[in-house]
N, CA, C and O atoms as CSV, one atom per row, in Angstrom:
chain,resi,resn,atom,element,x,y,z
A,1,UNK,N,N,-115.637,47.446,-128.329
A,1,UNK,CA,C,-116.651,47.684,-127.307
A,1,UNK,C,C,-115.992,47.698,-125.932
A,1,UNK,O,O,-115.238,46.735,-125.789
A,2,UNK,N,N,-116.054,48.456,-124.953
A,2,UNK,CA,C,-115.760,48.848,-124.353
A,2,UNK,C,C,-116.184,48.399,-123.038
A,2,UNK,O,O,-117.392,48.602,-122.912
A,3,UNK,N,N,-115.449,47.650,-121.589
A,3,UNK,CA,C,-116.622,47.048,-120.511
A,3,UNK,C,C,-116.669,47.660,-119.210
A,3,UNK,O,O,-116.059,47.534,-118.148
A,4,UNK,N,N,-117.608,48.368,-119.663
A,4,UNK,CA,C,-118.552,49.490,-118.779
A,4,UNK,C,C,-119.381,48.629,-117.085
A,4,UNK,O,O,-119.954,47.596,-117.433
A,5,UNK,N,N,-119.468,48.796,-116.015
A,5,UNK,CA,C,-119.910,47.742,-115.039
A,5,UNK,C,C,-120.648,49.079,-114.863
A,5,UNK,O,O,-120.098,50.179,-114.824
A,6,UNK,N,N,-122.044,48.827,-114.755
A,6,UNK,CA,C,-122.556,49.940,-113.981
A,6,UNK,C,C,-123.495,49.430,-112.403
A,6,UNK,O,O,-124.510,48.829,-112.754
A,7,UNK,N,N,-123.397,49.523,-110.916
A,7,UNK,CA,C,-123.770,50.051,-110.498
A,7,UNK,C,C,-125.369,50.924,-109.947
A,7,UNK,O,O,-125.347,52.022,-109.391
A,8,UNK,N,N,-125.903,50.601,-110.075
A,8,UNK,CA,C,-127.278,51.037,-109.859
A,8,UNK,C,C,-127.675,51.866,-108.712
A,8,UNK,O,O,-127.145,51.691,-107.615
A,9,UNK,N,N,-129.055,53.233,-109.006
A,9,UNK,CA,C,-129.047,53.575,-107.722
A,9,UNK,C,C,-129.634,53.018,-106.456
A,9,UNK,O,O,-129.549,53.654,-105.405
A,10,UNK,N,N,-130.301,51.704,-106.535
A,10,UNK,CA,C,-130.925,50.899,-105.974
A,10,UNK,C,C,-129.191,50.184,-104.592
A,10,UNK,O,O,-129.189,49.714,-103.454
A,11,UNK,N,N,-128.280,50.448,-105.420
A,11,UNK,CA,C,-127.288,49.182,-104.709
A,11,UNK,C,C,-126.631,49.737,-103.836
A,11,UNK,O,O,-126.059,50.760,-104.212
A,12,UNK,N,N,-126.466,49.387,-102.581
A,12,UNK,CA,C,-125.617,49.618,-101.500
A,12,UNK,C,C,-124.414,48.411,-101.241
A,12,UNK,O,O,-124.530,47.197,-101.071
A,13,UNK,N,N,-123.329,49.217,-101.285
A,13,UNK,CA,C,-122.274,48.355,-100.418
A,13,UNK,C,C,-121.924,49.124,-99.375
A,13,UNK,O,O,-122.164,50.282,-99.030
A,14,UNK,N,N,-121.246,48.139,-98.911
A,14,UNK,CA,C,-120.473,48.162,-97.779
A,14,UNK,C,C,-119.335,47.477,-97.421
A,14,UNK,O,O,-119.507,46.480,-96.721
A,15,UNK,N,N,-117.935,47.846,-97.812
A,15,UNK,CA,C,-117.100,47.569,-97.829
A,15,UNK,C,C,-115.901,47.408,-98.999
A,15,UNK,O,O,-116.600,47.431,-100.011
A,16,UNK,N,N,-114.522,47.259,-99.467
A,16,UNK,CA,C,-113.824,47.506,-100.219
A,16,UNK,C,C,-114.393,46.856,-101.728
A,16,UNK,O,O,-115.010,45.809,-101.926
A,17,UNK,N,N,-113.949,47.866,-102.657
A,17,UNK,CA,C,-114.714,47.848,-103.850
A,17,UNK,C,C,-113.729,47.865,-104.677
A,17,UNK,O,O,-113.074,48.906,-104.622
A,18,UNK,N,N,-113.347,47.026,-105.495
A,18,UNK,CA,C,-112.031,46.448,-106.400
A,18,UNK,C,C,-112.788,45.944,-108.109
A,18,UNK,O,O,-113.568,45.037,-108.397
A,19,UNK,N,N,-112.052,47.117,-109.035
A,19,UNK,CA,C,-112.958,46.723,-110.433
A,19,UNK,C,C,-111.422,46.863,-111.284
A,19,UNK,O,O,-110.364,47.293,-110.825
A,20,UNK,N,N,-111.742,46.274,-112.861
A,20,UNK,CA,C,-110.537,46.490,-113.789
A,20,UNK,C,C,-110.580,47.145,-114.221
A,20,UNK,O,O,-109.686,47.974,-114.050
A,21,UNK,N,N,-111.821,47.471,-115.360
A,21,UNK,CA,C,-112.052,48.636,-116.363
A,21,UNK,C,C,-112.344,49.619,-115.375
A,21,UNK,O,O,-111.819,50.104,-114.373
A,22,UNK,N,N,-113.676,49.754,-116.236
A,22,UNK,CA,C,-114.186,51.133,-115.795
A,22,UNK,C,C,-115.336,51.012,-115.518
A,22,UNK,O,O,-116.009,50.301,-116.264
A,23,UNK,N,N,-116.049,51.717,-114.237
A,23,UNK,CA,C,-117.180,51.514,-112.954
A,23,UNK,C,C,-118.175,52.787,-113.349
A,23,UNK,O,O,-117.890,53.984,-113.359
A,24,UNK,N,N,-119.138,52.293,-113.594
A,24,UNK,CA,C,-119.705,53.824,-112.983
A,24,UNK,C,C,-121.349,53.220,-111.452
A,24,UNK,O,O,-122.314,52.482,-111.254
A,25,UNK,N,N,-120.623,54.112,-110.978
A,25,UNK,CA,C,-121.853,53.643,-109.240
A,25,UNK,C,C,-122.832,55.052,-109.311
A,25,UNK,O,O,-122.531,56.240,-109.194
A,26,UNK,N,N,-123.829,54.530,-109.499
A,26,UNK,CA,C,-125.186,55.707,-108.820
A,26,UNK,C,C,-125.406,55.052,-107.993
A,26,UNK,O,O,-126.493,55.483,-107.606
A,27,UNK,N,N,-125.114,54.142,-107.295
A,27,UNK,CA,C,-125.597,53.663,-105.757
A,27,UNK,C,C,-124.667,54.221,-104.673
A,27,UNK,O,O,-123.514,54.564,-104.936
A,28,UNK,N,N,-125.311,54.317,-103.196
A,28,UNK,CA,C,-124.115,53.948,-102.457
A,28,UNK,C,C,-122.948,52.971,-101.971
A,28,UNK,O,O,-123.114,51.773,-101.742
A,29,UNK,N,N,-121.691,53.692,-101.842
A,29,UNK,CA,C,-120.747,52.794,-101.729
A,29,UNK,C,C,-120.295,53.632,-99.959
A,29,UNK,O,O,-120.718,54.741,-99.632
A,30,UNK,N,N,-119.367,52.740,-99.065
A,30,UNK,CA,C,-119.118,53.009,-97.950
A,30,UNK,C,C,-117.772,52.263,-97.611
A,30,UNK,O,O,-117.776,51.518,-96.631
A,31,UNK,N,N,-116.987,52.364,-98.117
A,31,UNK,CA,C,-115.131,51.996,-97.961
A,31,UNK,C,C,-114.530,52.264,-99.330
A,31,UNK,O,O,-114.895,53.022,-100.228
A,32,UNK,N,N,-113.371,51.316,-99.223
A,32,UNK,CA,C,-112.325,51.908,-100.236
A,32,UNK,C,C,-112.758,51.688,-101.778
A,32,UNK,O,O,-113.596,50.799,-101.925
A,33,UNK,N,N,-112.295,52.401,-103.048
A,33,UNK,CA,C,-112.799,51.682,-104.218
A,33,UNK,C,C,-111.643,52.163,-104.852
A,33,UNK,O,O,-111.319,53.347,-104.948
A,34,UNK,N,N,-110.760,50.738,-105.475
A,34,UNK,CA,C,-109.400,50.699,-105.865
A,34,UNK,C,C,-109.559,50.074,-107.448
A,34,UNK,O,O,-110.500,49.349,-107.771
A,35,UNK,N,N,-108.679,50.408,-108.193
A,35,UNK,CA,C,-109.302,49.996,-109.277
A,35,UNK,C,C,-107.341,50.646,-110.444
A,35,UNK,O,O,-106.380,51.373,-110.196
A,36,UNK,N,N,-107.699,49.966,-111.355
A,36,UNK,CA,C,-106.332,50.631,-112.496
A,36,UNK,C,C,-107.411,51.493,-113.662
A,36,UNK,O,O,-107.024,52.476,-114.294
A,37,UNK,N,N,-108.695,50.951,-113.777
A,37,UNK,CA,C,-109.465,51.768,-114.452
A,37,UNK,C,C,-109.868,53.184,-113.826
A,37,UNK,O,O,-109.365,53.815,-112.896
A,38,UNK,N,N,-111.345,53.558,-114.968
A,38,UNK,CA,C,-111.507,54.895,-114.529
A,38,UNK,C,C,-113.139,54.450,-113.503
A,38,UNK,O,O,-113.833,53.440,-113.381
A,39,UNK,N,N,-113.157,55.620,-113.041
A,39,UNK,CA,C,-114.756,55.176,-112.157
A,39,UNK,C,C,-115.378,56.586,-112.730
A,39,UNK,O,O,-114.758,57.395,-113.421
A,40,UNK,N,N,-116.386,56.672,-112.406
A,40,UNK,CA,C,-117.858,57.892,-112.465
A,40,UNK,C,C,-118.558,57.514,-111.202
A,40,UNK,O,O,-118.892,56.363,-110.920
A,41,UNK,N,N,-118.805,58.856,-110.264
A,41,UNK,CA,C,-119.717,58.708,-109.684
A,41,UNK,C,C,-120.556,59.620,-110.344
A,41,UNK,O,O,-120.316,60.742,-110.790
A,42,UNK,N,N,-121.924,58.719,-110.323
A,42,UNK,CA,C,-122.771,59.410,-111.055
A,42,UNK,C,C,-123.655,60.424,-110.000
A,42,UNK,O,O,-123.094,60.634,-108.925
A,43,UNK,N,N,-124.703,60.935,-110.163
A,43,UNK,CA,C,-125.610,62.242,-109.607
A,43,UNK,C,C,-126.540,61.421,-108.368
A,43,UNK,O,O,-127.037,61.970,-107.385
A,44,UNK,N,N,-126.612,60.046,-108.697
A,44,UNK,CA,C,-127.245,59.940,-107.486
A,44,UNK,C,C,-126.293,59.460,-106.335
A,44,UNK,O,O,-126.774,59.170,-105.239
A,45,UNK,N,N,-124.769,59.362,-106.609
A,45,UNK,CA,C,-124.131,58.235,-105.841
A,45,UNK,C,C,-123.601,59.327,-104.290
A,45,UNK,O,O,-123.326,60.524,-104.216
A,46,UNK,N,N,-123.642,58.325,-103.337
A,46,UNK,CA,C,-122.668,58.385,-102.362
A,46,UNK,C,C,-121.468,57.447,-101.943
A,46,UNK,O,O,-121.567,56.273,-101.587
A,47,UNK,N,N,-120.349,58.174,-102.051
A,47,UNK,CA,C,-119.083,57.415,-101.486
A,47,UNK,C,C,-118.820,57.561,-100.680
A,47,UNK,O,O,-118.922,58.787,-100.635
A,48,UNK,N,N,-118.395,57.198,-99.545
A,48,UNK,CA,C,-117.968,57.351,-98.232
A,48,UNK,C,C,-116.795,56.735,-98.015
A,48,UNK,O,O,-116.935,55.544,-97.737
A,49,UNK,N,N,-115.685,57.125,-98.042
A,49,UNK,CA,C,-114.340,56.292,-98.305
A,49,UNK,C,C,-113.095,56.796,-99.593
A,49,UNK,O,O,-112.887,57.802,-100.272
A,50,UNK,N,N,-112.744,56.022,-99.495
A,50,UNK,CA,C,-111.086,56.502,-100.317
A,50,UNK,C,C,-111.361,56.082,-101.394
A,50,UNK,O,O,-111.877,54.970,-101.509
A,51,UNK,N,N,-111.033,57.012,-102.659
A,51,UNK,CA,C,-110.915,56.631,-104.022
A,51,UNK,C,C,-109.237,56.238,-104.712
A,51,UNK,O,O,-108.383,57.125,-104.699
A,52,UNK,N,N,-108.969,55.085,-105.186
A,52,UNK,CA,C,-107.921,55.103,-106.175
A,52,UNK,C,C,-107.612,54.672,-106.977
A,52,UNK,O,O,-107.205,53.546,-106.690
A,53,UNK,N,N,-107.530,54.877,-107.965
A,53,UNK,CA,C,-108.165,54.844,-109.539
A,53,UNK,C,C,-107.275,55.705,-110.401
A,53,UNK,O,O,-106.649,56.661,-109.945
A,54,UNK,N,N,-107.237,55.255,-111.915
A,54,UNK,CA,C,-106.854,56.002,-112.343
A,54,UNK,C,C,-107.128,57.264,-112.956
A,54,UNK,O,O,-106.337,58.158,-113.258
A,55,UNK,N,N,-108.234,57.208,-113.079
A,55,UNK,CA,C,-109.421,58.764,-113.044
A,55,UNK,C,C,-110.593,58.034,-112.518
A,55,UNK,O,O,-110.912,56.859,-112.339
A,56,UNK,N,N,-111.271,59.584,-112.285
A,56,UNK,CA,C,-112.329,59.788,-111.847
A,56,UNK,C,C,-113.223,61.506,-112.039
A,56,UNK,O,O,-112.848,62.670,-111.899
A,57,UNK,N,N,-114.561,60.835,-112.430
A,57,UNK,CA,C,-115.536,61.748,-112.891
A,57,UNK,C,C,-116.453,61.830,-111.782
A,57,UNK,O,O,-116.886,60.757,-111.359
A,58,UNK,N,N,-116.900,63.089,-111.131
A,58,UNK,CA,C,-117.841,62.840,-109.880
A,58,UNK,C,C,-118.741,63.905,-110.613
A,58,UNK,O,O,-118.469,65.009,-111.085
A,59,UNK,N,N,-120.045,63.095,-110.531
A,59,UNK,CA,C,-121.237,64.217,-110.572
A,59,UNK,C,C,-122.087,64.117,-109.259
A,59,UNK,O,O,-123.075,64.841,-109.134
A,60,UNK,N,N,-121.720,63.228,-108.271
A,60,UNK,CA,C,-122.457,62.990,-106.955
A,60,UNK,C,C,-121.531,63.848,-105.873
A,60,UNK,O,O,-120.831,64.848,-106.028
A,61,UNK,N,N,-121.866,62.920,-104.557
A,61,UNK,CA,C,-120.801,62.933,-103.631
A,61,UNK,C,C,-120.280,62.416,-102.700
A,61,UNK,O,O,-121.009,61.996,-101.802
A,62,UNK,N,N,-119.066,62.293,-102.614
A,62,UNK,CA,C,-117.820,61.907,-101.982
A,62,UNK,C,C,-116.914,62.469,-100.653
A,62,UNK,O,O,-115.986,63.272,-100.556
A,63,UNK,N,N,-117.562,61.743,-99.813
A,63,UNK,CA,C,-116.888,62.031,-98.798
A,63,UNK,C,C,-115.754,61.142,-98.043
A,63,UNK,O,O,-116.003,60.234,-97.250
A,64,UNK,N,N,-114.544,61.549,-98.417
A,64,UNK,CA,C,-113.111,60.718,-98.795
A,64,UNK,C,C,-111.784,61.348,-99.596
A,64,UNK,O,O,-111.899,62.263,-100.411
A,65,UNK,N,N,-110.777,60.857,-99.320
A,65,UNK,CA,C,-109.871,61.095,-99.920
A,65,UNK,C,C,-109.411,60.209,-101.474
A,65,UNK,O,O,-109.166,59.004,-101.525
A,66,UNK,N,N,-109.384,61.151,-102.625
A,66,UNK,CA,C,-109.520,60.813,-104.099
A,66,UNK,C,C,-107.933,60.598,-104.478
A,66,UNK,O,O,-107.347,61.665,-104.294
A,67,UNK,N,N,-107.240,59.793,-104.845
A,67,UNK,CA,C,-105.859,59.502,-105.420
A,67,UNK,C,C,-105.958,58.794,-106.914
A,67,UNK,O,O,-106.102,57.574,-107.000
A,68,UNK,N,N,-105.875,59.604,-108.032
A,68,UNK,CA,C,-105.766,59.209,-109.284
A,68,UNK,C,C,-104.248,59.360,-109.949
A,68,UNK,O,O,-103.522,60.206,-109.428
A,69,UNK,N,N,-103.819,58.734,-110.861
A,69,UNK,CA,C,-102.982,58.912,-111.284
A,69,UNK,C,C,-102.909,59.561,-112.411
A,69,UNK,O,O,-101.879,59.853,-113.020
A,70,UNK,N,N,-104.309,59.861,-112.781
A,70,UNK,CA,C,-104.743,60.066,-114.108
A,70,UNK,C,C,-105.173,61.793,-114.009
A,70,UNK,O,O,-104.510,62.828,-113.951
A,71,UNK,N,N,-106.628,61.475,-114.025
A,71,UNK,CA,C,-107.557,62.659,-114.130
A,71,UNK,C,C,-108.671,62.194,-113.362
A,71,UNK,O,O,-109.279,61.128,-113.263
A,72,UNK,N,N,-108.785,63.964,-112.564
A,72,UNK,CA,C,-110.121,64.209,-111.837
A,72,UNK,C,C,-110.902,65.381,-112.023
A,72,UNK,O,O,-110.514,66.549,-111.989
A,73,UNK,N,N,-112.372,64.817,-112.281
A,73,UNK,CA,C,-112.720,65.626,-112.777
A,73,UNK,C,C,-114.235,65.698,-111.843
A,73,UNK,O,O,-115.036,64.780,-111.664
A,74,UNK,N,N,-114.315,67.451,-111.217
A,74,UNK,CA,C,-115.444,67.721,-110.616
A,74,UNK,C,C,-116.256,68.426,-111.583
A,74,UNK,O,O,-115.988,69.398,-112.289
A,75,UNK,N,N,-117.609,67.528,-111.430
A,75,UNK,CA,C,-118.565,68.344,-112.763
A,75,UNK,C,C,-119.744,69.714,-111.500
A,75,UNK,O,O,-119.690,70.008,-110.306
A,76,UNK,N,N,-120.434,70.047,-112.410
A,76,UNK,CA,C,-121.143,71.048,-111.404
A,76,UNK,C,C,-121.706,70.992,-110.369
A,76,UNK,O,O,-121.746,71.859,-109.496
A,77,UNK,N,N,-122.448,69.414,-110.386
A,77,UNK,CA,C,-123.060,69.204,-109.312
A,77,UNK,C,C,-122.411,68.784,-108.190
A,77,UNK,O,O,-122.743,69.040,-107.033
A,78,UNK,N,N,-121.306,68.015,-108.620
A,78,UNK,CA,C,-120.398,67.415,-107.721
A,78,UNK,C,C,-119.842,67.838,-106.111
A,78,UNK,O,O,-119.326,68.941,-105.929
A,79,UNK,N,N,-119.966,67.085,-105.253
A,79,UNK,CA,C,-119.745,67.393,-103.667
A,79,UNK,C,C,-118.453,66.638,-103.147
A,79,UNK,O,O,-118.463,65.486,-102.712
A,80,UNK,N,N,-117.440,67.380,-103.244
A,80,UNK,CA,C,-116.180,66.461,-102.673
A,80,UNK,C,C,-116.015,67.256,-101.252
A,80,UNK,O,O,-115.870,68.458,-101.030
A,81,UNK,N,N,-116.108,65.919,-100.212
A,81,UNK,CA,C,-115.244,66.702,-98.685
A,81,UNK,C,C,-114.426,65.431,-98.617
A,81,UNK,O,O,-114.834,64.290,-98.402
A,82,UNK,N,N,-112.812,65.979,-98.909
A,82,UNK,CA,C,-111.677,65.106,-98.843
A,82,UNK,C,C,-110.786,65.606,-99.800
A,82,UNK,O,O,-111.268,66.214,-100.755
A,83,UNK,N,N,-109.445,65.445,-99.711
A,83,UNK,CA,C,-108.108,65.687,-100.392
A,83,UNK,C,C,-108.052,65.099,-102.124
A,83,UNK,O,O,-108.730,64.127,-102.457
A,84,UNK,N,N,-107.469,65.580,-102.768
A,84,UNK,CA,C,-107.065,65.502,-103.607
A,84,UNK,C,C,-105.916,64.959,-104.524
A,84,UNK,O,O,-105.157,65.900,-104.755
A,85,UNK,N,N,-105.591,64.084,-104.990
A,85,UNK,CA,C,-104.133,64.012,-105.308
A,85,UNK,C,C,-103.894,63.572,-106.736
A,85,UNK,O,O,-103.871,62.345,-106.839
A,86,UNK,N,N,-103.658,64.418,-108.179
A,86,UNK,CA,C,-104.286,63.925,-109.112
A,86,UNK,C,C,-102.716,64.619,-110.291
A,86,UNK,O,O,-101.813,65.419,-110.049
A,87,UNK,N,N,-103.105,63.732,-111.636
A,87,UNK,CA,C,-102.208,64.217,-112.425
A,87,UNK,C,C,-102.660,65.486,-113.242
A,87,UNK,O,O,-101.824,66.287,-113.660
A,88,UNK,N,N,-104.561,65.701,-113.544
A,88,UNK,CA,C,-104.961,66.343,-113.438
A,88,UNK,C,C,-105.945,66.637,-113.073
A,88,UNK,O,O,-106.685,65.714,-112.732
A,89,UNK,N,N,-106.445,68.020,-112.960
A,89,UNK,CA,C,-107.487,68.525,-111.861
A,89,UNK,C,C,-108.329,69.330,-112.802
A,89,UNK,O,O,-107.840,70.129,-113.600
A,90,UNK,N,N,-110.101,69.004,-112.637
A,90,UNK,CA,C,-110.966,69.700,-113.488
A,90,UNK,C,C,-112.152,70.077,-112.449
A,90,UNK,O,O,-112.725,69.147,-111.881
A,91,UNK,N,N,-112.417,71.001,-112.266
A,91,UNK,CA,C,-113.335,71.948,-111.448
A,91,UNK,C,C,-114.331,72.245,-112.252
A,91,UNK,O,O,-113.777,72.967,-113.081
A,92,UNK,N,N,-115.807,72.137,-112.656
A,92,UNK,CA,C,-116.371,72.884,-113.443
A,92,UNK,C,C,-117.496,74.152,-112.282
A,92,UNK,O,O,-117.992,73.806,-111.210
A,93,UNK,N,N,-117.617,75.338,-112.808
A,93,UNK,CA,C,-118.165,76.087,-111.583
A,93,UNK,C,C,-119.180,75.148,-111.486
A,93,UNK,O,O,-119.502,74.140,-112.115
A,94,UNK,N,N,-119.726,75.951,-110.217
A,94,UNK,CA,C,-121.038,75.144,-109.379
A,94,UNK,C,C,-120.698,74.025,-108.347
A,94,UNK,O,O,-121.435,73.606,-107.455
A,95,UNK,N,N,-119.197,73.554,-108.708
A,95,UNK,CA,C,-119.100,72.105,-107.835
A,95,UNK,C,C,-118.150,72.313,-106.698
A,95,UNK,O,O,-117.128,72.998,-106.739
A,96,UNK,N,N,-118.676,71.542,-105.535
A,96,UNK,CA,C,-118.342,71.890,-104.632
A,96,UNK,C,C,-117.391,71.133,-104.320
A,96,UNK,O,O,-117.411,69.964,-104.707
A,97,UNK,N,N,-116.087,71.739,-103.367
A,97,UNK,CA,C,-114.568,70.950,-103.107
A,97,UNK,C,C,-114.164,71.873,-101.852
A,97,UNK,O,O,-113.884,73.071,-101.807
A,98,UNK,N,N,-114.253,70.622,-100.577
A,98,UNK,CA,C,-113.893,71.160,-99.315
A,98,UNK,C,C,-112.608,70.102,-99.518
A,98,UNK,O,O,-112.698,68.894,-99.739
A,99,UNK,N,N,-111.614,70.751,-99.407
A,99,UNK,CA,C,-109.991,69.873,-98.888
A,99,UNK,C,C,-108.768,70.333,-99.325
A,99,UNK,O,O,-108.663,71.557,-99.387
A,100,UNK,N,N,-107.826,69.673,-99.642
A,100,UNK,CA,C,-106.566,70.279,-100.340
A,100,UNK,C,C,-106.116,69.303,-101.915
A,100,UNK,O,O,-106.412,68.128,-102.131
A,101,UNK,N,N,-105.508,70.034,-102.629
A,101,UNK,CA,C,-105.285,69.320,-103.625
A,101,UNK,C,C,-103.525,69.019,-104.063
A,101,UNK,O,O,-102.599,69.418,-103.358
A,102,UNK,N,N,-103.419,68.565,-104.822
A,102,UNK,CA,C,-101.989,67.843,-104.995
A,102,UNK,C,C,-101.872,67.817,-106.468
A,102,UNK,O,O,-102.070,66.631,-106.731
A,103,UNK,N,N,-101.682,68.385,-107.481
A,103,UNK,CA,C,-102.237,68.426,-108.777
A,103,UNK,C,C,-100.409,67.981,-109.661
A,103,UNK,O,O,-99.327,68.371,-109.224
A,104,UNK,N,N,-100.562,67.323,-110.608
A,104,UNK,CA,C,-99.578,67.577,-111.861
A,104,UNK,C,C,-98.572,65.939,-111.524
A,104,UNK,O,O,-98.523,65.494,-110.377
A,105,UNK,N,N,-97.971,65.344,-112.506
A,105,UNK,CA,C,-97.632,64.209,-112.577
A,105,UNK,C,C,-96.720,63.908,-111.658
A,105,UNK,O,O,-96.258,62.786,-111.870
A,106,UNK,N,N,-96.176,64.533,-110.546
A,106,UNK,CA,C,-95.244,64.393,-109.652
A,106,UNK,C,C,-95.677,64.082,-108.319
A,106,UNK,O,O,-95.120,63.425,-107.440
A,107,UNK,N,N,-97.062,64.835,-108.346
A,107,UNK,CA,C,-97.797,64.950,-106.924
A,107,UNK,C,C,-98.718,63.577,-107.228
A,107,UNK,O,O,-98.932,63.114,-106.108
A,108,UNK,N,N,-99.180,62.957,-107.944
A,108,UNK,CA,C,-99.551,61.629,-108.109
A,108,UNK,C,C,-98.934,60.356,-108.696
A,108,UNK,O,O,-99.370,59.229,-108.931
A,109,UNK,N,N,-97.776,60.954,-108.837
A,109,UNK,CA,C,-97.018,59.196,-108.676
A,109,UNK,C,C,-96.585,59.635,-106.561
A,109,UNK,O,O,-96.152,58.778,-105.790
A,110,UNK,N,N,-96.731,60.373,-106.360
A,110,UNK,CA,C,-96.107,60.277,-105.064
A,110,UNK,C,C,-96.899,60.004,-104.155
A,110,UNK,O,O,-96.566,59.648,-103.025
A,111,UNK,N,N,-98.174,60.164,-104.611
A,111,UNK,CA,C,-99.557,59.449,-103.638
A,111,UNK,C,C,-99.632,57.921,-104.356
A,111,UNK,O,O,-99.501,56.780,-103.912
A,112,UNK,N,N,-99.840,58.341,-105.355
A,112,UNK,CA,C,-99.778,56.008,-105.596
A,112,UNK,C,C,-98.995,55.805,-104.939
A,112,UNK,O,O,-99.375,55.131,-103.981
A,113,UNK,N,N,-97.308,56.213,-104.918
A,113,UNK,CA,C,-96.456,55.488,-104.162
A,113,UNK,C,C,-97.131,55.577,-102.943
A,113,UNK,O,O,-97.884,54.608,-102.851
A,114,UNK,N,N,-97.184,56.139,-102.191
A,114,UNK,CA,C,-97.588,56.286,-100.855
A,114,UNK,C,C,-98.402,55.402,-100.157
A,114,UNK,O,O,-98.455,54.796,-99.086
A,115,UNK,N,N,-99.407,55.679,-101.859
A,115,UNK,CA,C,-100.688,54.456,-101.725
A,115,UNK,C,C,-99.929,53.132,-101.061
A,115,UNK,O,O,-99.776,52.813,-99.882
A,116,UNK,N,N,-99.560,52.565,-102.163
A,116,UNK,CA,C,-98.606,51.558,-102.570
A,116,UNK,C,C,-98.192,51.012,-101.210
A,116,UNK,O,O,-98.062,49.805,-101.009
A,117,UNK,N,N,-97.993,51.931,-100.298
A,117,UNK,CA,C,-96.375,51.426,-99.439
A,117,UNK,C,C,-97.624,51.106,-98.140
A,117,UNK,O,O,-97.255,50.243,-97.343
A,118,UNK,N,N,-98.760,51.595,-97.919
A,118,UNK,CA,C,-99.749,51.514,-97.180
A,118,UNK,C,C,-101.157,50.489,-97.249
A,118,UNK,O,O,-102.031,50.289,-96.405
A,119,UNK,N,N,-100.983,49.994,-98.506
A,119,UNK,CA,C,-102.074,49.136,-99.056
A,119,UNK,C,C,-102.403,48.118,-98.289
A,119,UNK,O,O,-103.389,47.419,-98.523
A,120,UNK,N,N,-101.341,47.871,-96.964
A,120,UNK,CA,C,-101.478,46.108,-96.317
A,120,UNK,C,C,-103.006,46.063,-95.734
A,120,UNK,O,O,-103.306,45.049,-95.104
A,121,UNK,N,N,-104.099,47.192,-95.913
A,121,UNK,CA,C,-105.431,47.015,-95.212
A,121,UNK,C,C,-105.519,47.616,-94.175
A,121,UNK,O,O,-106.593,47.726,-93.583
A,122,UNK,N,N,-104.414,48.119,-93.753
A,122,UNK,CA,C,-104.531,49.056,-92.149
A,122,UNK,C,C,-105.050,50.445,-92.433
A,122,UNK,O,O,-104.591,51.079,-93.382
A,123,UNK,N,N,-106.017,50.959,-91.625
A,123,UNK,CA,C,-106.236,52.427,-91.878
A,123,UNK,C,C,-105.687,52.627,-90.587
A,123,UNK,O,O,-105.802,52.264,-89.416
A,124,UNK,N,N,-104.927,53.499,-91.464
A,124,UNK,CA,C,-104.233,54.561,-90.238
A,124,UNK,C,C,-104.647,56.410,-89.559
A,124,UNK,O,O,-104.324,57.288,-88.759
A,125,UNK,N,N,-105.640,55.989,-90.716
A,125,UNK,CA,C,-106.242,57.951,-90.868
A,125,UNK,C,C,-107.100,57.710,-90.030
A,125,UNK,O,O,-107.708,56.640,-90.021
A,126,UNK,N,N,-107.356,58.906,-88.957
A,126,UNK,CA,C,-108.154,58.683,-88.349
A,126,UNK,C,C,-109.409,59.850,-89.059
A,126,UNK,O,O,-109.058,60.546,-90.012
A,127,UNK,N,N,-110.843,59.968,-88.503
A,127,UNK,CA,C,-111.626,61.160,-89.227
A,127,UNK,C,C,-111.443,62.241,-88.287
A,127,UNK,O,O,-112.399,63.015,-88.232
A,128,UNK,N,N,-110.399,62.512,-87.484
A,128,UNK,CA,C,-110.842,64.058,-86.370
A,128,UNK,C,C,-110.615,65.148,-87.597
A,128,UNK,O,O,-110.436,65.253,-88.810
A,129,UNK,N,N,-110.749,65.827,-86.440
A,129,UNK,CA,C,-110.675,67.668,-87.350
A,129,UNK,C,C,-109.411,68.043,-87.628
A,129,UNK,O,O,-108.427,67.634,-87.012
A,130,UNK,N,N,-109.385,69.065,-88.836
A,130,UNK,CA,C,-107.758,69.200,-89.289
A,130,UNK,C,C,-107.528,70.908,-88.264
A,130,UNK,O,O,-106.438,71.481,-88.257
């Protein structure tokens, strides 16, 4: 059996979001959500903030930058505005993806690392225009 945390669409956070397994949020979330498991945002969720994880399934949306080491996967409904950086990359039509992507096992050990070397809690990104 498998330990599933789910999340509700009733629940709002606010602030860094740290799980083991695997998450799935139909609520809103609003900062970072770091994790070695996989997450789902489900159809009702909003993220606002950085994903990193080792996959991730979005049927909501996400406004943030996504770093998996694993797999990402945009289903139809799905709304990503933010970058990409994944081992692999799943688009299904209909879903929407404003940013750049980083795809295949080289381009995501090099964002974990990156992750990694940046993790002390400082954001350094600012949100202006690219």
């Amino acid at each position: 059996m498998s330990n599933k945390n789910i999340l509700s669409s009733d629940v709002e956070i606010k602030g860094s979001l740290k799980f083991s397994n695997d998450l799935i949020i139909d609520g809103k979330i609003e900062g970072e959500v770091m994790s070695d498991g996989s997450l789902t945002v489900g159809e009702n969720a909003v993220v606002n903030g950085e994903i990193k994880t080792k996959a991730v399934v979005i049927f909501g949306k996400v406004v943030g930058n996504i770093t998996v080491t694993d797999r990402c996967e945009l289903k139809s409904a799905a709304v990503l505005e933010g970058d990409i950086a994944a081992g692999v990359l799943s688009i299904e039509e209909g879903a929407t993806f404003m940013g750049k992507s980083a795809v295949g096992k080289r381009a995501a050990a090099a964002a974990a690392a990156a992750g990694n070397k940046q993790s002390g809690g400082s954001q350094n990104q600012g949100g202006g225009s690219k």
